[in-house]
C-alpha positions, 0 to 999 in steps of 0.5 A, spaced: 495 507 419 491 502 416 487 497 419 489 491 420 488 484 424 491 480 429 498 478 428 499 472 429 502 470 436 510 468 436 513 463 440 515 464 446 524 463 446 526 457 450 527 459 457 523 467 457 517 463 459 519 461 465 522 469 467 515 472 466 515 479 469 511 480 475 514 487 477 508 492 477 509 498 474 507 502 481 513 499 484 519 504 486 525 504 480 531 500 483 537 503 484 541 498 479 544 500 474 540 501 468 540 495 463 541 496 455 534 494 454 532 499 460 535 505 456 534 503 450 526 504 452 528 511 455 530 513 449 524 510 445 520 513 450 523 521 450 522 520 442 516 518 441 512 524 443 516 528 438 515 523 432 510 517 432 506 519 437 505 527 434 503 524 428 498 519 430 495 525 433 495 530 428 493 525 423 489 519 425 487 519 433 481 523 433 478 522 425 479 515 425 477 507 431 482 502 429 481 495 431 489 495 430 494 499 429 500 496 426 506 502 426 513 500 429 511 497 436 507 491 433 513 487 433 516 487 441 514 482 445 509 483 450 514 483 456 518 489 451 511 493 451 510 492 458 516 495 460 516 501 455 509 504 458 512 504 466 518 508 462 512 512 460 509 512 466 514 513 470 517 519 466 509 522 465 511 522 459 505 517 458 499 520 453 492 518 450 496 518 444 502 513 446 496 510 450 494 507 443 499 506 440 501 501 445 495 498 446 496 491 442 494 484 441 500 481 444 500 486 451 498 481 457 500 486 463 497 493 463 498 497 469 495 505 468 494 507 476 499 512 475 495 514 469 489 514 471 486 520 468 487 517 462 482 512 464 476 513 461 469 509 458 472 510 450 479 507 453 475 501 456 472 500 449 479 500 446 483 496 451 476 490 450 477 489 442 484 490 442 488 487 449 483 481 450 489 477 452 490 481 458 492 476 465 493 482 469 490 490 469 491 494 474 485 501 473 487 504 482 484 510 482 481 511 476 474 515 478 472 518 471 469 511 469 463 507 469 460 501 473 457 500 466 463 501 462 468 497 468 463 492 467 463 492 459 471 491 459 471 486 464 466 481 460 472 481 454 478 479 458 476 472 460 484 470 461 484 475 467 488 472 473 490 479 477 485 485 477 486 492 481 479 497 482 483 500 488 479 506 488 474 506 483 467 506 482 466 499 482 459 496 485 456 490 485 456 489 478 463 489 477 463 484 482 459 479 480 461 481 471 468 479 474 466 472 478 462 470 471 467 473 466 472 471 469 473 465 471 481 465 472 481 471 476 486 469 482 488 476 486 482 482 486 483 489 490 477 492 490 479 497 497 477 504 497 471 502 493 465 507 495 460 504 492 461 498 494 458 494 500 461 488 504 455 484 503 456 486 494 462 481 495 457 476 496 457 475 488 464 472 489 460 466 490 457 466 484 456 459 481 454 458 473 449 453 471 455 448 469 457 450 477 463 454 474 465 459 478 471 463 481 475 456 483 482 459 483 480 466 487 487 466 492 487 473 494 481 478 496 483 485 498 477 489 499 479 494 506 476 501 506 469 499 502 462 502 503 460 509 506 458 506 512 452 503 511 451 495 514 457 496 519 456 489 521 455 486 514 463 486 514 464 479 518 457 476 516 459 477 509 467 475 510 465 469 514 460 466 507 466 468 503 471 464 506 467 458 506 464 460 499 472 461 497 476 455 501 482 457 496 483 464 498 489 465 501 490 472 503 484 476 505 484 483 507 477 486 510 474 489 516 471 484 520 475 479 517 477 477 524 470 476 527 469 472 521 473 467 523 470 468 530 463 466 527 465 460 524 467 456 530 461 459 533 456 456 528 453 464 528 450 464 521 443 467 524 446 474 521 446 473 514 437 473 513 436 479 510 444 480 509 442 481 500 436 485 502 440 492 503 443 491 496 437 494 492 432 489 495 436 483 491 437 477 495 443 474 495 441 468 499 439 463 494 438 466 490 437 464 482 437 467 475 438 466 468 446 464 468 447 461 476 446 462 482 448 463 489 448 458 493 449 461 501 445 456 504 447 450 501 455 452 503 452 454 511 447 448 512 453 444 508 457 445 513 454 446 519 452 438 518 459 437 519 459 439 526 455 433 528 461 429 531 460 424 526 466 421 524 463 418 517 459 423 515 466 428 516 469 423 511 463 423 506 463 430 507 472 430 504 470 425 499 464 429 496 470 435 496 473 432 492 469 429 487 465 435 486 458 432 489 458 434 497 453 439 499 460 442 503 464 441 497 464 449 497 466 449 504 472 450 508 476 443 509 475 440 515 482 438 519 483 433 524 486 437 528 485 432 535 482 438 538 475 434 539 469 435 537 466 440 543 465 446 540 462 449 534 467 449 528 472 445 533 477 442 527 475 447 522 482 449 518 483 455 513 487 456 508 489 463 509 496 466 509 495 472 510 489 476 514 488 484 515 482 487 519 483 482 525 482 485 533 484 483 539 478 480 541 478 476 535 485 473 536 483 467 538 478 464 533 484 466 528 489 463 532 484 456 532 482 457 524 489 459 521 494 455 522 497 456 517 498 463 517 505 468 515 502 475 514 498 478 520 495 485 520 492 487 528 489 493 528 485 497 533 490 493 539 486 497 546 480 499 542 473 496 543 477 490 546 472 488 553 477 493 557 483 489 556 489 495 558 496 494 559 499 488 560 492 485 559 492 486 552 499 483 551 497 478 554 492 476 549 497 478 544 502 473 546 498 468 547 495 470 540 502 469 537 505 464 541 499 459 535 505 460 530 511 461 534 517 461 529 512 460 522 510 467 522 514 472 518 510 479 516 507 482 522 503 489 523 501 493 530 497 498 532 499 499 540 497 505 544 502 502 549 509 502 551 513 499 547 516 495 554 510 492 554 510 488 546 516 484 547 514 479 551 507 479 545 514 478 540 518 474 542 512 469 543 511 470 536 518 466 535 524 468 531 522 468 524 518 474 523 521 477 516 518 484 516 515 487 523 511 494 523 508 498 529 505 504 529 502 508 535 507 505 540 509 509 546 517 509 546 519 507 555 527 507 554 532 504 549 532 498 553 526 496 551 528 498 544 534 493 544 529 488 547 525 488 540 530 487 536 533 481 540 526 478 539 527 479 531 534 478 529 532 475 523 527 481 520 529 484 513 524 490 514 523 495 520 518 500 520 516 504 527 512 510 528 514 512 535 512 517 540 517 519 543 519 519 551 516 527 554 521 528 558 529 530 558 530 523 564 535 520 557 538 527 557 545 525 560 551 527 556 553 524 551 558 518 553 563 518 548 566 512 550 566 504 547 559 502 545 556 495 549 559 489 544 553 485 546 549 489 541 544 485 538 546 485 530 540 484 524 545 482 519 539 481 514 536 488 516 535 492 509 530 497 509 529 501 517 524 507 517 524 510 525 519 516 525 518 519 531 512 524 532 513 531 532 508 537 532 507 540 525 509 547 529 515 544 532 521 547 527 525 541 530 524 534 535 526 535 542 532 532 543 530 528 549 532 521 547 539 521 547 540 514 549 537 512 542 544 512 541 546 506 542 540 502 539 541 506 532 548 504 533 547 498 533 542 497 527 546 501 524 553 497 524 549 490 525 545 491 519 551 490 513 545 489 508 541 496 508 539 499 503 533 504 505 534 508 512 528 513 514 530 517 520 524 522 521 524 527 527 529 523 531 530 525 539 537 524 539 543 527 536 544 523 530 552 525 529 555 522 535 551 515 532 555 516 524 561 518 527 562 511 531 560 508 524 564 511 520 570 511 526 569 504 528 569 500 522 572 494 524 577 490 518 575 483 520 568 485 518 563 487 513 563 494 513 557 497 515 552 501 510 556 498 504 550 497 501 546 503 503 542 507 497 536 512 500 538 516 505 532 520 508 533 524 515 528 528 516 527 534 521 533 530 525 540 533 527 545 532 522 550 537 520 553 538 513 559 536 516 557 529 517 553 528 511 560 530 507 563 525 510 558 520 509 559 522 501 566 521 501 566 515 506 562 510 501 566 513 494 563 507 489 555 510 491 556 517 492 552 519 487 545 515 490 548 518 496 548 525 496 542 524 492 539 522 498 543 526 503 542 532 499 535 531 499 535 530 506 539 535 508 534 541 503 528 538 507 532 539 514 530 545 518 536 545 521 539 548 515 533 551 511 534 559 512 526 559 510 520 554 512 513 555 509 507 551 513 501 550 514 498 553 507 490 552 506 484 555 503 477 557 503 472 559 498 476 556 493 471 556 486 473 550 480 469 555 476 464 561 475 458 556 477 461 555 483 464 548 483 468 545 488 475 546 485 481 540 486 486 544 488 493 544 489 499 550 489 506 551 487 511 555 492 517 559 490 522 563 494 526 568 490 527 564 483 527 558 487 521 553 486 520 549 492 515 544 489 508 543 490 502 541 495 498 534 494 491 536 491 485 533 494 479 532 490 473 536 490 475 542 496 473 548 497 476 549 504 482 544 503 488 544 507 495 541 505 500 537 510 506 540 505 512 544 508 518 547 503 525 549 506 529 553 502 536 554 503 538 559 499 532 564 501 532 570 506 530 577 507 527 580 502 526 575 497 519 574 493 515 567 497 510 566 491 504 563 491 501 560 485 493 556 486 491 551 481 485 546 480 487 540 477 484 538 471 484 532 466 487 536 461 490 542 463 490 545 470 486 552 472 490 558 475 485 561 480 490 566 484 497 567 486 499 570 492 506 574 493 509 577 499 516 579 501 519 575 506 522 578 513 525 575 519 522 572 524 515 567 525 509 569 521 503 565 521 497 565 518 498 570 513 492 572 509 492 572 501 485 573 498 484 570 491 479 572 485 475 567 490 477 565 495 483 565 500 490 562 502 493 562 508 500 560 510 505 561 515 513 562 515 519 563 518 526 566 516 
């Protein structure tokens, strides 16, 4: 494959530039038919390996470096390209090999976090000469590159608007490589990155010597940084951040919400020294050969503002505008008509969406966003000055009232009783699109029905709920009519209920029966679902299909016609039901019984053996020692039940996994195989093999070459 140039770009088609693909590669497949275009790709994508890719590797790959390979894929358009490797990744059929043959001028998304192996400095090199067109790159997890090859990969894409580093090993290099390099960067996701502290992301504010910078900047998600050092750098570094960064749109970063609390409090004293723990540079102006960052200018900007003079508040606009105001990098100033009291009083943000907000910082959210739609509270009932049961909901409700019927996504953590959020969500208005509670205690169905009453317009329901101790709902089934006065979600498209259950509970305690009557209801007025996730439900879940599938109603839109992924698991659900189901929906029986099958395979109830609780000491990557990232795969018999998670660098690693297997029973073979996974090929460190025999056996013992695993079962 000789070298070649750039080909020259071709025109758009009339009417494709506006259809642009904005459908990242790590999202789930539809469940749509596939297109003609989309199986076209499949076949590519299955044939490549044995044809272009084998001979690119056996001939080219590692004896020669193209600038440009000019082969078969040359000629398909960037949307044609980007849909071909999310088939290869999504198949797993994506190697280097095919990697680089893809790797062409006209590509404009690359999305590799489901190959994040293949991630490496000399790919890095590659993507920089060859793709330096590039609007979007997504690397999360990529752990096998550099801060200084990140950072030489970002100085050659100047076009990026979108930037995923989740996970990475990216620090404040990278930060400030993208934010001088970058200069149409929008979205930038640098979560869980470890070598990075809060105050790093100060670099965002970097202004070049012709005061260019990051202007377009909309979307900063930055959760889960550092190692711990500078707890409190957080909310200083948020607080400059949004008023270094007046465009931003959605922020999510710890202390987001005290940010917000220092801005209308005027409380910049933190930020002296703020630079100091970042390698002894000082961030607070501090100047070098390509620009500066002017932190003082931006705080002492605004400060002057809150002087109440009405002129200087008008100046302050006209400076904005024009580019000469000292606050001209400030947040907006807004005539709210609140008055000039307080310090920040009339201060408006931009922000739509905000994650890492407490209770306690509710209120300054509340008085500088008004303008928001998605909101993420956590920690509701921690560090919240003693604040308990029906005190924190009212601060929640007062909290939410501030965007009665704007707000459309909302995110809880709740130690409560679920009775005591809904007066907190019916000030939030009725507009709420997309509603997720986690660490709710459940108190009875009525307070159940009383939530989705609040938000009949919700089009997402996820609950992790703690379900009620005792057997008080544990009447007899009432066969009877249900209440027609059910409320009715007609917009609902994906429900997930995961009720907590013990890992050692073989099976929910059915406690809860009159949940029968909310899941009725969410189910027969819900026409529009599509998803549904029942997990360890408390209550019998055959009475609630049976009235589905009994009471159809000719009048009506029948429910769950739209219905495609089915997971009950660890419910009560008979085969009988789920072939019922089957038969019911004929036009989706087979993502239907897909779905039920799955579900039905991972129910305890029907599995005739369960393996649990696996783990492992002393495991070994190699002869010197290393710690191994171990994972293990688990058959029954001839049955395979698949494998583990693996965790990376443990010798002691503990896996949530559990495998059922139907078929299985006395005497069979449970086989164990331990694995270290490994860029290229994974390492066999042991394997175990035991005969089953009935009953409950836990915590059996299996020593490998080094170490050993332990695991439970029952038949």
């Amino acid at each position: 494959m000789p070298l070649f140039r750039q080909p020259e770009a071709r025109a758009e088609r009339r009417g494709q530039k506006g259809r642009a693909r904005t459908r990242d590669c790590s999202e789930e497949e539809g469940d749509a038919p596939s297109s003609l275009v989309r199986l076209c790709l499949l076949n590519v994508a299955e044939n490549m390996k044995g044809l272009w890719v084998q001979d690119y590797v056996q001939n080219y790959m590692d004896h020669y470096f193209f600038r440009y390979v000019m082969g078969p894929f040359s000629l398909l358009p960037s949307d044609l390209l980007e849909e071909l490797l999310c088939v290869l990744s999504r198949q797993n059929l994506l190697s280097r090999a095919a990697l680089h043959l893809l790797l062409l001028p006209q590509l404009r998304r690359l999305a590799l976090s489901r190959s994040c192996n293949l991630v490496t400095a000399n790919l890095c090199s590659l993507v920089g000469a060859r793709c330096q067109s590039l609007t979007s790159l997504n690397l999360t997890g990529a752990l096998n590159v550099s801060s200084a090859a990140l950072c030489g990969l970002l100085g050659r894409l100047p076009d990026l608007r979108a930037l995923c580093l989740a996970g990475t090993l990216s620090d404040r290099a990278v930060v400030l490589t993208a934010a001088r390099r970058c200069p149409a960067l929008e979205h930038l996701d640098l979560s869980r990155c470890l070598h990075l502290s809060p105050a790093a992301l100060l670099a965002l504010i970097h202004r070049g010597q012709d005061g260019a910078g990051l202007r377009r900047l909309a979307s900063l998600l930055a959760l889960d940084i550092g190692l711990g050092e500078g707890a409190g750098e957080g909310a200083v570094s948020g607080a400059l951040l949004l008023l270094g960064q007046p465009g931003l749109r959605r922020l999510a970063l710890e202390g987001a919400g005290r940010a917000c609390e220092m801005i209308r409090n005027g409380e910049f004293g933190a930020r002296e020294g703020l630079g100091a723990r970042e390698s002894g540079a000082e961030l607070v102006d501090r100047s070098d050969g390509e620009g500066s960052f002017a932190l003082e200018e931006i705080v002492d900007g605004w400060l002057r503002l809150d002087e109440g003079d009405p002129k200087r508040v008008a100046e302050s606009k006209d400076g904005e505008g024009s580019g000469g105001g000292r606050a001209g990098r400030g947040a907006e100033v807004g005539t709210t008509g609140r008055g000039a009291g307080n310090e920040g009083e009339g201060m408006k943000l931009h922000l739509q969406e905000i994650q890492g907000v407490s209770l306690n910082s509710l209120d300054a959210v509340a008085q500088l966003c008004p303008d928001l739609r998605s909101l993420s509270l956590h920690r509701c009932g921690e560090d919240d000055d003693g604040e308990e049961g029906s005190g924190r909901a009212a601060l929640l409700a007062r909290g939410l009232a501030t965007w009665a019927g704007r707000l459309r996504h909302l995110a809880l953590q709740f130690p409560g009783a679920l009775s005591e959020l809904v007066p907190a969500l019916r000030a939030a208005g009725s507009g709420l699109g997309s509603l997720t509670l986690e660490g709710v205690r459940a108190d009875g169905h009525l307070a159940f029905l009383e939530l989705l009453h609040a938000c009949p317009k919700l089009t997402s329901l996820t609950l992790h709920v703690d379900p009620p101790r005792s057997n008080r709902d544990a009447e007899a089934d009432d066969e009877g009519e249900v209440d027609p006065g059910l409320p009715r979600l007609p917009h609902l498209c994906s429900l997930t209920l995961n009720f907590t259950l013990d890992e050692r509970q073989l099976r929910p305690v059915l406690c809860w029966r009159s949940l029968k009557g909310v899941l009725w209801a969410l189910l027969r007025g819900s026409p529009r679902l599509h998803t549904l996730s029942l997990s360890a439900a408390p209550c019998p879940l055959d009475p609630v299909f049976q009235l589905v599938l009994d009471r159809r109603s000719s009048s009506e839109e029948p429910p769950l016609q739209h219905l495609g992924r089915v997971s009950l698991r660890r419910s009560d659900v008979t085969v009988a039901t789920a072939a019922r189901l089957v038969d019911t929906y004929k036009a989706m029986h087979a993502l239907l019984l897909w779905a039920v099958a799955l579900a039905l395979t991972l129910a305890p109830s029907d599995a005739a053996v369960r393996v649990f609780s696996l783990r492992a000491n002393g495991l070994k990557g190699d002869p010197a020692g290393n710690p191994p990232d171990p994972f293990v795969k688990v058959w029954c018999g001839s049955s395979f039940g698949g494998m583990t998670e693996f965790h990376k660098d443990n010798s002691n690693p503990s896996w949530s996994a559990s495998f059922y297997f139907p078929d299985c029973g006395a005497n069979d073979h449970l086989t164990f195989e331990v694995w270290d996974k490994d860029l290229n090929f994974d390492d066999l460190l042991g394997t175990c093999v035991s005969s089953v025999q009935p009953g409950l056996h836990q915590n059996f013992a299996c020593s490998l070459q080094y170490g050993t695993l332990f695991y439970s079962y029952e038949l």
